[in-house]
C-alpha positions as CSV (number, residue, x, y, z in Angstrom):
1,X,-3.1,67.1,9.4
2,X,-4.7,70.2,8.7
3,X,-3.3,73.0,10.7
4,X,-5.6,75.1,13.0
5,X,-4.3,78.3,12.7
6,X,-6.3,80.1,9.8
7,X,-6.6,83.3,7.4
8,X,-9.5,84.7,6.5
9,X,-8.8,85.7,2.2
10,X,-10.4,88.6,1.3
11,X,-11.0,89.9,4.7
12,X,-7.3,90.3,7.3
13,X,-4.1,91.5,5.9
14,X,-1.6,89.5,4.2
15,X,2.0,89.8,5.0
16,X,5.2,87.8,3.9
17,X,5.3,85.8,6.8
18,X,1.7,84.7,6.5
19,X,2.1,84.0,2.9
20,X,4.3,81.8,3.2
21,X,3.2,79.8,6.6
22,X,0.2,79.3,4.3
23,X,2.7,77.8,1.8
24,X,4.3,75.8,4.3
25,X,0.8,74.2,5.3
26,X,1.4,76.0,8.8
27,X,-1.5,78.4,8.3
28,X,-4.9,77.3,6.5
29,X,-6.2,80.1,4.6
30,X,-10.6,80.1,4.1
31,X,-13.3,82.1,2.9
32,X,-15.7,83.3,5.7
33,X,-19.3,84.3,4.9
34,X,-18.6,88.0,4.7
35,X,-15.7,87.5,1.9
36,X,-17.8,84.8,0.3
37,X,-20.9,87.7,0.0
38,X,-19.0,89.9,-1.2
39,X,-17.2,88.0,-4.0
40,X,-21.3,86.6,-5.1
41,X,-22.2,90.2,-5.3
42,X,-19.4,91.3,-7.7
43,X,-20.0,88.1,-9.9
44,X,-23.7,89.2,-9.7
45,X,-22.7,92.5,-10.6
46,X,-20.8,90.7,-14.0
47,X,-23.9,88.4,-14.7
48,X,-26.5,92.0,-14.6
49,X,-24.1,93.9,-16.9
50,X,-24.1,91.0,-19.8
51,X,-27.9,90.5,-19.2
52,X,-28.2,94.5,-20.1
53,X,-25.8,94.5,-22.7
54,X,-23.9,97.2,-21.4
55,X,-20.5,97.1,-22.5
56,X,-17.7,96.3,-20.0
57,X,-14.1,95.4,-20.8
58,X,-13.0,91.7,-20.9
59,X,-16.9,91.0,-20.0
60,X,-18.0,91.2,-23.1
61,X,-15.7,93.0,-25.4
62,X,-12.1,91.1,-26.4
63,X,-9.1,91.7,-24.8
64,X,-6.4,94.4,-25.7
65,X,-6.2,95.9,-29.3
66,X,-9.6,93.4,-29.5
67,X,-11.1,96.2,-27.0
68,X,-13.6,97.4,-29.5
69,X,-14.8,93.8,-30.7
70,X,-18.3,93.0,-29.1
71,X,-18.9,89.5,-28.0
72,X,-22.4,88.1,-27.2
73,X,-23.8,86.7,-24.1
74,X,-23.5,83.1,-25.3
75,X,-19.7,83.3,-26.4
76,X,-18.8,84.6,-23.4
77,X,-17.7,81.1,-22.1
78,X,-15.9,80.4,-25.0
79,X,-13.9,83.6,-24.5
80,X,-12.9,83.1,-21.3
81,X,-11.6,79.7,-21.8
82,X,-9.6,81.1,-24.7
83,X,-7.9,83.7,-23.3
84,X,-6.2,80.8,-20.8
85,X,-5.3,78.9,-23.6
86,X,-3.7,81.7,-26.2
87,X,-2.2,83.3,-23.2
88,X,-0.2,80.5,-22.0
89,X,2.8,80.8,-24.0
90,X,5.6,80.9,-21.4
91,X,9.1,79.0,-22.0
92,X,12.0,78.2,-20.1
93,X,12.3,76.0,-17.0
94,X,9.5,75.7,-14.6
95,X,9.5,78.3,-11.5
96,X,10.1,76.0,-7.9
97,X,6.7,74.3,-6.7
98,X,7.0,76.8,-3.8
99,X,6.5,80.1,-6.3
100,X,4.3,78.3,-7.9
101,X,2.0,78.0,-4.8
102,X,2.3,81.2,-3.9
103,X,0.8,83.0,-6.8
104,X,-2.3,80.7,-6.2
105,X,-2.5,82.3,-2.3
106,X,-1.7,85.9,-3.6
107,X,-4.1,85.2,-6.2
108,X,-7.1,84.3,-4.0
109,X,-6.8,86.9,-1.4
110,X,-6.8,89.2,-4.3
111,X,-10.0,88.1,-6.2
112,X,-11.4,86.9,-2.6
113,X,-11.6,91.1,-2.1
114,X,-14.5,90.7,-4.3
115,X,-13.9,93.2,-7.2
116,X,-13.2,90.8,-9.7
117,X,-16.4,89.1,-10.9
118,X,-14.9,85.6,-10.2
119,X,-17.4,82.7,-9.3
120,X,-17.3,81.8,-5.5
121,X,-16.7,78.0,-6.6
122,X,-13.7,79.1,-8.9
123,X,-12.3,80.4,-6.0
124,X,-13.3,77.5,-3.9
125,X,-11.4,75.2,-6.1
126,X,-8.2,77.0,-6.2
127,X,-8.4,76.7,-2.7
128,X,-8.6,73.0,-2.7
129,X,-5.2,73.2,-4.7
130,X,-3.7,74.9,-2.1
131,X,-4.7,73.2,0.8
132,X,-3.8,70.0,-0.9
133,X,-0.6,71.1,-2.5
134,X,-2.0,70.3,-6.3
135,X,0.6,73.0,-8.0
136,X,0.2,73.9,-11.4
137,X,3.6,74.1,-13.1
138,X,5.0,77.4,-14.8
139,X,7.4,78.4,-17.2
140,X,9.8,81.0,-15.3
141,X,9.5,83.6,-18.7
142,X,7.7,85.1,-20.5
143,X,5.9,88.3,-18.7
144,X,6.4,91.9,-19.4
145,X,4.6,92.8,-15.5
146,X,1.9,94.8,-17.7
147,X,-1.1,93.5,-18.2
148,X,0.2,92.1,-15.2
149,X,1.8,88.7,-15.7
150,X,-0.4,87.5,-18.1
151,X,1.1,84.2,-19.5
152,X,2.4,82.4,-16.2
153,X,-1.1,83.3,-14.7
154,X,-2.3,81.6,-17.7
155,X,-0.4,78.4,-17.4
156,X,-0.9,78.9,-13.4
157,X,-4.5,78.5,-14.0
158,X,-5.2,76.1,-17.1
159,X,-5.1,72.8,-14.8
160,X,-9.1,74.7,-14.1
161,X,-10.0,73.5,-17.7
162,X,-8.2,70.7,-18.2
163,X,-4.9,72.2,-19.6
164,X,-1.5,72.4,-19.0
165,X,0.2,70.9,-16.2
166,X,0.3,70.3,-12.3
167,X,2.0,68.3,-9.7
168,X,0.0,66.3,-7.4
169,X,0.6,63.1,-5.3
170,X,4.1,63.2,-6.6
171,X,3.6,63.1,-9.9
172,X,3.3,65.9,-13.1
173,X,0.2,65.4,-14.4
174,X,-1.7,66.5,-17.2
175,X,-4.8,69.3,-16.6
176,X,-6.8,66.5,-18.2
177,X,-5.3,63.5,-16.3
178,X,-5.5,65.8,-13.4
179,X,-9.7,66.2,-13.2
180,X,-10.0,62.4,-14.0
181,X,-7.7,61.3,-10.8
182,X,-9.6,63.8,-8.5
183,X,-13.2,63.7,-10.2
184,X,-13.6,67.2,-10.7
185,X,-15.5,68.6,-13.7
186,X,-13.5,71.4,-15.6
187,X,-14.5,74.7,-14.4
188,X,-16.6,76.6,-17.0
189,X,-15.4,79.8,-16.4
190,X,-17.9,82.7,-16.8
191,X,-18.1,86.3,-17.6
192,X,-15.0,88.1,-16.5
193,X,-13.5,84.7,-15.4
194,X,-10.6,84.1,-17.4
195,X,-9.4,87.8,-17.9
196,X,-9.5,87.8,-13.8
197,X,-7.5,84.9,-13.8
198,X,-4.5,86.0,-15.7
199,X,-5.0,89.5,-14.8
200,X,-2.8,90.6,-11.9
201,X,1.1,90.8,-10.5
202,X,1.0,87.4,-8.5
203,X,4.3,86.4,-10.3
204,X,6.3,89.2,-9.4
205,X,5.0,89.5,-6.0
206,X,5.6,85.5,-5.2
207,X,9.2,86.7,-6.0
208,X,9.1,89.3,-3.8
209,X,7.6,87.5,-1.5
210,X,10.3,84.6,-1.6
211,X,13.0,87.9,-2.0
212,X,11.8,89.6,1.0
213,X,12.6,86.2,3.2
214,X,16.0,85.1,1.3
215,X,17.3,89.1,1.5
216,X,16.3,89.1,5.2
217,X,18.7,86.2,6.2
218,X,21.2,87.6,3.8
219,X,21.2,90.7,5.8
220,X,21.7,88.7,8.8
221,X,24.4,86.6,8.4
222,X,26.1,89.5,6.7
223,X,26.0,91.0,10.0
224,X,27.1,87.9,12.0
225,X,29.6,86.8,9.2
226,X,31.5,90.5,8.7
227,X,31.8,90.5,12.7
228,X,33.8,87.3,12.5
229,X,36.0,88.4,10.2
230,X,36.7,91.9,12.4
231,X,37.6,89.5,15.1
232,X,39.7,87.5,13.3
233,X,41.6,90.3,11.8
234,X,41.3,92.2,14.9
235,X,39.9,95.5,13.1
236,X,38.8,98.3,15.4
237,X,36.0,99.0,17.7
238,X,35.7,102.6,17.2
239,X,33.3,102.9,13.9
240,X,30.8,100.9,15.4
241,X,30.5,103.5,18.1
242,X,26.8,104.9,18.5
243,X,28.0,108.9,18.6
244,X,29.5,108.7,15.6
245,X,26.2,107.3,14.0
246,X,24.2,109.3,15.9
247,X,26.1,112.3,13.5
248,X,24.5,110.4,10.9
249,X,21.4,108.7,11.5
250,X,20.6,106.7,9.2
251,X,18.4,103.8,10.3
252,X,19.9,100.8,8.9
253,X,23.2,102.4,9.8
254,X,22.4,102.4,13.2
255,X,20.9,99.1,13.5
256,X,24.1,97.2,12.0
257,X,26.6,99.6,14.0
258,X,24.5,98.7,17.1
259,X,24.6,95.1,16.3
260,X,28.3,94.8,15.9
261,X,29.3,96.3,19.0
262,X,26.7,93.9,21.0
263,X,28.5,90.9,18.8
264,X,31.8,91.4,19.4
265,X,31.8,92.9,23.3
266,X,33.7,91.3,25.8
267,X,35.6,89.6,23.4
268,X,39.7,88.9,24.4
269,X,40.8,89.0,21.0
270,X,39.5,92.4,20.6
271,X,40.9,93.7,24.0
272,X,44.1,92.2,23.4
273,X,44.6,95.2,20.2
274,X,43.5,98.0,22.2
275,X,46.9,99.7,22.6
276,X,48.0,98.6,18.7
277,X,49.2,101.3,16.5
278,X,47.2,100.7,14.0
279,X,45.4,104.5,12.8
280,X,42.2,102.9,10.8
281,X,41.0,99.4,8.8
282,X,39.8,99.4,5.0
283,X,36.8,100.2,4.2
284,X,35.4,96.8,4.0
285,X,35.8,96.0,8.0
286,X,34.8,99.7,9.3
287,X,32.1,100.7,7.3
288,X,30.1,98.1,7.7
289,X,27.1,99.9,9.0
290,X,27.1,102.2,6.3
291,X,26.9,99.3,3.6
292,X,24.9,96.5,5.6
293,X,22.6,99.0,6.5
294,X,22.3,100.8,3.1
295,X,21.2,97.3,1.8
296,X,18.7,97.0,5.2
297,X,17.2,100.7,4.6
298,X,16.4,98.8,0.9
299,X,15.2,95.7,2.4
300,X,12.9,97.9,4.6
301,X,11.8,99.6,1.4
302,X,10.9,96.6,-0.7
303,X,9.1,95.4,2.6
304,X,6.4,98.6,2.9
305,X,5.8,98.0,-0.7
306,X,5.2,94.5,-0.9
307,X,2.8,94.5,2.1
308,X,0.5,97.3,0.0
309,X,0.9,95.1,-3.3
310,X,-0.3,91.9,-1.3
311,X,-3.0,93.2,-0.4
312,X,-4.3,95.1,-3.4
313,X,-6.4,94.6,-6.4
314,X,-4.5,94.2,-9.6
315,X,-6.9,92.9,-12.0
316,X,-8.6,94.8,-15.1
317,X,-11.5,95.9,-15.4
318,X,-12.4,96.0,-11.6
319,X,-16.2,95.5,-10.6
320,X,-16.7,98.6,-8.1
321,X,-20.8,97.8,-8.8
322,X,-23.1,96.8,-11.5
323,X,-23.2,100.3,-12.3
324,X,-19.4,101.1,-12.0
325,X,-16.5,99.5,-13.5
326,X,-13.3,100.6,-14.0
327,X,-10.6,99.6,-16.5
328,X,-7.2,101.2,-15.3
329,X,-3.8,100.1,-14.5
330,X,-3.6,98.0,-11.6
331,X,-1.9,95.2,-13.0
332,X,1.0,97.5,-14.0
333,X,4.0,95.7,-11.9
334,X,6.3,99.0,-11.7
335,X,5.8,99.9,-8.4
336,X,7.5,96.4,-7.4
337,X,9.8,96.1,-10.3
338,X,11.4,99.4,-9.6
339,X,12.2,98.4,-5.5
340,X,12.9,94.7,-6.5
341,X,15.7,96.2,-8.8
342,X,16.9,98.3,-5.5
343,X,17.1,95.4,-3.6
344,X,19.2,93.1,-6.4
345,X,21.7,96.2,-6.5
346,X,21.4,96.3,-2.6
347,X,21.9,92.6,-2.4
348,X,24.7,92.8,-4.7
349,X,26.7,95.2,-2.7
350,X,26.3,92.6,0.6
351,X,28.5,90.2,-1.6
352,X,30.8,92.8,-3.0
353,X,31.8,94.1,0.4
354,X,32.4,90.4,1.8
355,X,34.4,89.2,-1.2
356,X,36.8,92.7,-0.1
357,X,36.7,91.3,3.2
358,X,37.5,87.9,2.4
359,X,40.7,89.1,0.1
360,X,41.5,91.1,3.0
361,X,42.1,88.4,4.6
362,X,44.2,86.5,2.9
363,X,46.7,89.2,2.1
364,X,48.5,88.4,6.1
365,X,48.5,91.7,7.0
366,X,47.1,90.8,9.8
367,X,49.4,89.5,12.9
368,X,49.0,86.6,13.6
369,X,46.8,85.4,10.7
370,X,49.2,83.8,7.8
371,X,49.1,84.6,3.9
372,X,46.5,82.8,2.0
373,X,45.4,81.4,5.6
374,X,47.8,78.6,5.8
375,X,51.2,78.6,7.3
376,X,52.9,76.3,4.6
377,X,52.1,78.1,1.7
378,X,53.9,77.0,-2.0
379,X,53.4,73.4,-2.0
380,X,49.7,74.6,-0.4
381,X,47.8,77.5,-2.4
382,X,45.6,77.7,1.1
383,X,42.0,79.8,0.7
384,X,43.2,81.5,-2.2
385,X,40.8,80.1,-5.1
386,X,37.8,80.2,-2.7
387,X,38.1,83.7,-3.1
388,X,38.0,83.2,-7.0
389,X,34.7,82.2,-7.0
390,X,33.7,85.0,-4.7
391,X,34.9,87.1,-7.4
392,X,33.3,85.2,-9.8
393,X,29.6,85.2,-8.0
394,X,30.1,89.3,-7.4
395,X,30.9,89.3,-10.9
396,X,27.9,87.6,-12.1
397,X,25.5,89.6,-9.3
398,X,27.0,92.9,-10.6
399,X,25.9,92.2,-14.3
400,X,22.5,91.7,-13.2
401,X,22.5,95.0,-11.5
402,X,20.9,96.3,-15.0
403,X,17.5,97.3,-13.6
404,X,15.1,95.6,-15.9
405,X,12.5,98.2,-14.9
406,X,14.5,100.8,-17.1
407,X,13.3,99.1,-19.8
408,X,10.3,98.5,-21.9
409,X,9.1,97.3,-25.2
410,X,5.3,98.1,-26.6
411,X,2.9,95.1,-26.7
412,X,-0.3,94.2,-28.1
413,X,0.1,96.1,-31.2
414,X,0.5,99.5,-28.8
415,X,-2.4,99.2,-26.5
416,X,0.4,98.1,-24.1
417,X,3.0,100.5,-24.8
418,X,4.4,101.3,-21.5
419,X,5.2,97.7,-19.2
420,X,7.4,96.8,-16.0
421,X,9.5,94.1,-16.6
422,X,9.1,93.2,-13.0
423,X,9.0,89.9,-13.6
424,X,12.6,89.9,-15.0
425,X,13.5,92.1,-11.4
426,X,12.0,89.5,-9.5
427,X,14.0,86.7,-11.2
428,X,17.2,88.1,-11.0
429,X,17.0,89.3,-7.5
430,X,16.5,85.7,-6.2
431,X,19.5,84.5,-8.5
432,X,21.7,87.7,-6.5
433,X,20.4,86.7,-2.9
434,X,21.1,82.7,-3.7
435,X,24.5,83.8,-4.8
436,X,25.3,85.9,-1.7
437,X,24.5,82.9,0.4
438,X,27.6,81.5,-1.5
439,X,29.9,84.3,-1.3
440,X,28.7,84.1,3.1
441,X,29.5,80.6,3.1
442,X,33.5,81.4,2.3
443,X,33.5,84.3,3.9
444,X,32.3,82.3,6.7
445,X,35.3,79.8,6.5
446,X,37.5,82.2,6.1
447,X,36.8,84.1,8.9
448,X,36.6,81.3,11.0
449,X,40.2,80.2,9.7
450,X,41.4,83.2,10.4
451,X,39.9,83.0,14.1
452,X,41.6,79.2,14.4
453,X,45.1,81.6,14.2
454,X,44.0,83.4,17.1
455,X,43.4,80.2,19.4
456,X,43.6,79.4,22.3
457,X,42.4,83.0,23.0
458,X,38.9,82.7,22.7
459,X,36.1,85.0,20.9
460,X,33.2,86.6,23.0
461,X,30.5,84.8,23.7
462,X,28.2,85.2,20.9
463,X,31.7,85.3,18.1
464,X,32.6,82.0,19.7
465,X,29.1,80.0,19.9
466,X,29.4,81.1,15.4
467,X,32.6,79.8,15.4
468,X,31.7,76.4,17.2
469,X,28.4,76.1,15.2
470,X,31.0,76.0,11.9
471,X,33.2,73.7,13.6
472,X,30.9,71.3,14.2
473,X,30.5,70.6,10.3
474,X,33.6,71.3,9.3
475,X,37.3,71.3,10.4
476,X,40.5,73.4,10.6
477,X,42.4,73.3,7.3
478,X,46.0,73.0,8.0
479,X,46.4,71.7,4.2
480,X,44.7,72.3,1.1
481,X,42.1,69.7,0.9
482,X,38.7,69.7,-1.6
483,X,36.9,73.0,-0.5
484,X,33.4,72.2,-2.0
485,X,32.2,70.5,0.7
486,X,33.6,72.4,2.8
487,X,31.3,75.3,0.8
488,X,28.4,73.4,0.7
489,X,28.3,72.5,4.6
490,X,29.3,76.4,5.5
491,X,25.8,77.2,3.0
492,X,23.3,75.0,5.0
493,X,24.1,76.5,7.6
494,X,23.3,79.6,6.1
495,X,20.1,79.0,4.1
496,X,18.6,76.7,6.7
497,X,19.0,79.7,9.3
498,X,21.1,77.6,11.8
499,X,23.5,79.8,12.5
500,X,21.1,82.3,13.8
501,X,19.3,79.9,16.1
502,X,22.4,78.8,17.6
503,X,23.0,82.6,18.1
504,X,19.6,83.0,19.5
505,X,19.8,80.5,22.1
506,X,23.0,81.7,23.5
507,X,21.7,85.1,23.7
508,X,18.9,83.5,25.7
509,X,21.4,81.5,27.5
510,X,23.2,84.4,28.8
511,X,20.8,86.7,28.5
512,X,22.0,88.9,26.8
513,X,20.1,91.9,25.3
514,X,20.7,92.1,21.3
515,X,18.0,94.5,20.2
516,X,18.3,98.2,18.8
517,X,15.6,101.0,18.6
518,X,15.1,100.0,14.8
519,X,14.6,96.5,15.6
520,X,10.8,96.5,14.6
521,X,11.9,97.7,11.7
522,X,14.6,95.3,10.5
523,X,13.9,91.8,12.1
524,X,10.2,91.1,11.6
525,X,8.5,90.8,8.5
């Protein structure tokens, strides 16, 4: 059933968490009368300037180093349609059906702005797609991020003609085999039309889109997760303190200092350290704010941008009027490449600082808490390999720290000298962010092994509702056992947000007031 909350394309704003309600079939995105006139006018606009022969780029000239070859009125069609087919030459495996979908809603709300010269019923039938979750499939590479991402647009939009491939009903299906199941005619693309198509950044913004979302819960459970493991190793209370990060106030800072003191007050195990001798912890347990909220000052970063890109322009040449065209730089995906390569470093650093935290932990330093986090240790080797493949992950995540935006390599015999790479930043920042999930999942366990050592003294309320929502899947280990699933069970309730609802309903239950002055900020998209 159709859902009856829409979005107007063309017309309101687009944000992340619109975006992807329409990809989830929650939101049902349309074109109203004002976006439809607009759009007719600017493909009027194309249709006057091939009748007058005046010559436009990509209208009726070829495409890059081709600028300067003229092309008549009545291979026009021909032209279009081409530039789908020779652009499509992505390889490697097929981005998720979700991505996918994505670029087609960035996509219309971008040429649905009405600057593009794209026919109404073009549009109208990339909608249908949408609304009836008929995704094309695209290779994940091959795109420099300038012209934009020219070749997965390409195979995003070939299923128009006839070509390439989509999934629909269940099953991959030719472009051809496609039309014949649902009865439409190919689209004969006009003036403008294909170049519009392929034109643009909707690949590296789908990532950033998906980014933004996977980098928020990272951020979260970082939060939740590394105030688990201060419990459990009963660090100290003091650098959390708002003075001191009044002295230095960073916003992110702040927020995560502000956060950990509201998650582990009134907690016994902490008050039963208060008089310890202890001077100070490592770095990994009391500067949490600093690092969390480094990587949430990024995350805030990456969010401003994003929200201008998806609601921009990034085709070439853009229609201003019949009289006015303008072929610039648009489609040039640095300005997302450069923060998507923040946030992978930013992202990195959440899983550096936890893998510290979870080797911290096993050292038995800690009273109370055994070596390797098992008491019969020898013929049991305990937690220590999980931290192996903590190491491992932060390993991988620091080698693709490179930014890809430092680099560039001409294209088009030169007319495209200068490109983004932002499609290679918005790839590797999603592999980072899935990894941290991992390395949260065994910090996760180990902080809540670490907390089983502390029982029967119980954590505050919100530490100890965590602790029972990773109870409930899985168990003490008093013996080594198969970890995996273990791992696997701890992730779910990770990616699938769990954790955070059980948190959110015993801060409702208790009510209990969790929010900072930078909340706005940090927990809405």
């Amino acid at each position: 059933m159709r859902s009856n909350k829409t979005f107007s394309y063309g017309i309101e704003t687009l944000n992340t968490s619109t975006a992807l309600a329409i990809a989830a079939g929650k939101t049902y995105g349309i074109l109203e009368a004002a976006a439809k006139a607009q759009i007719n006018k600017s493909t009027q606009a194309v249709q006057d300037i091939v009748q007058k022969g005046a010559i436009v780029y990509g209208v009726n000239t070829g495409f890059g180093p081709l600028c300067t070859t003229k092309i008549t009125a009545d291979q026009s069609s021909l032209l279009q349609n081409n530039i789908l087919k020779s652009h499509a030459v992505g390889v490697g495996a097929p981005i998720t059906e979700q991505l996918s979908k994505l670029m087609l809603i960035l996509k219309m709300h971008s040429l649905a702005q009405g600057y593009s010269g794209i026919a109404l019923g073009t549009l109208e039938r990339i909608n249908w797609c949408i609304e009836n979750h008929a995704i094309p499939e695209v290779p994940s590479q091959g795109s420099v991020g300038a012209s934009g991402d020219l070749a997965p647009l390409a195979h995003l939009f070939l299923p128009l003609i006839g070509e390439g491939f989509i999934h629909y009903q269940g099953q991959r299906l030719s472009g051809d085999e496609f039309l014949k199941k649902t009865g439409f005619p190919p689209i004969q693309l006009g003036p403008k039309e294909g170049l519009a198509l392929i034109n643009g950044t909707q690949f590296i913004a789908a990532h950033a889109v998906m980014l933004l979302q996977k980098f928020h819960n990272n951020l979260l459970h970082a939060d939740l997760i590394g105030a688990l493991m201060v419990e459990g190793l009963q660090g100290s209370l003091k650098p959390f303190h708002p003075k001191l990060h009044q002295l230095r106030p960073f916003k992110g800072a702040v927020h995560v200092a502000h956060k950990m003191n509201a998650l582990l007050a009134e907690s016994p195990i902490m008050k039963d350290h208060e008089a310890c001798e202890k001077v100070q912890d490592p770095y990994s347990l009391r500067c949490i704010p600093q690092v969390h909220g480094a990587s949430r000052n990024a995350w805030a970063h990456l969010k401003e941008l994003l929200e201008v890109e998806l609601n921009a322009v990034t085709d070439n040449p853009v229609i201003i009027s019949q009289d006015f065209t303008i072929s610039g730089g648009n489609f040039h995906g640095q300005p997302l490449a450069m923060a998507l390569d923040y946030a992978c470093l930013a992202l990195s650093e959440l899983g550096a600082i936890a893998d510290r935290r979870i080797y911290l932990a096993l050292e038995g330093l800690s009273p109370g808490v055994p070596k390797l986090l098992m008491k019969e240790t020898g013929i049991n080797s305990g937690y220590m390999i999980l931290q192996y493949t903590t190491a491992a992950l932060a390993s991988e995540n620091k080698g693709l720290c490179f930014p890809a935006s430092a680099d560039s390599i001409p294209t088009s015999l030169g007319q495209e000298d200068h490109v983004s790479m932002g499609s290679i930043s918005g790839r590797k920042a999603l592999q980072v962010a899935n990894n941290i999930e991992t390395i949260q999942a065994i910090e996760l366990l180990t902080a809540c092994q670490a907390l089983s050592f502390r029982r029967p003294m119980p954590s505050g309320k919100l530490l100890q509702r965590l602790y029972d929502s990773l109870r409930e899947v899985v168990s003490f280990a008093p013996t080594d056992r198969v970890f995996s699933p273990d791992i696997e069970a701890a992730k779910e309730l990770i990616a699938s947000g769990k954790l955070m609802r059980d948190l959110e309903e015993t801060l409702k239950a208790e009510e209990i007031t969790f929010k900072s002055e930078h909340e706005s900020l940090f927990e809405t998209f």
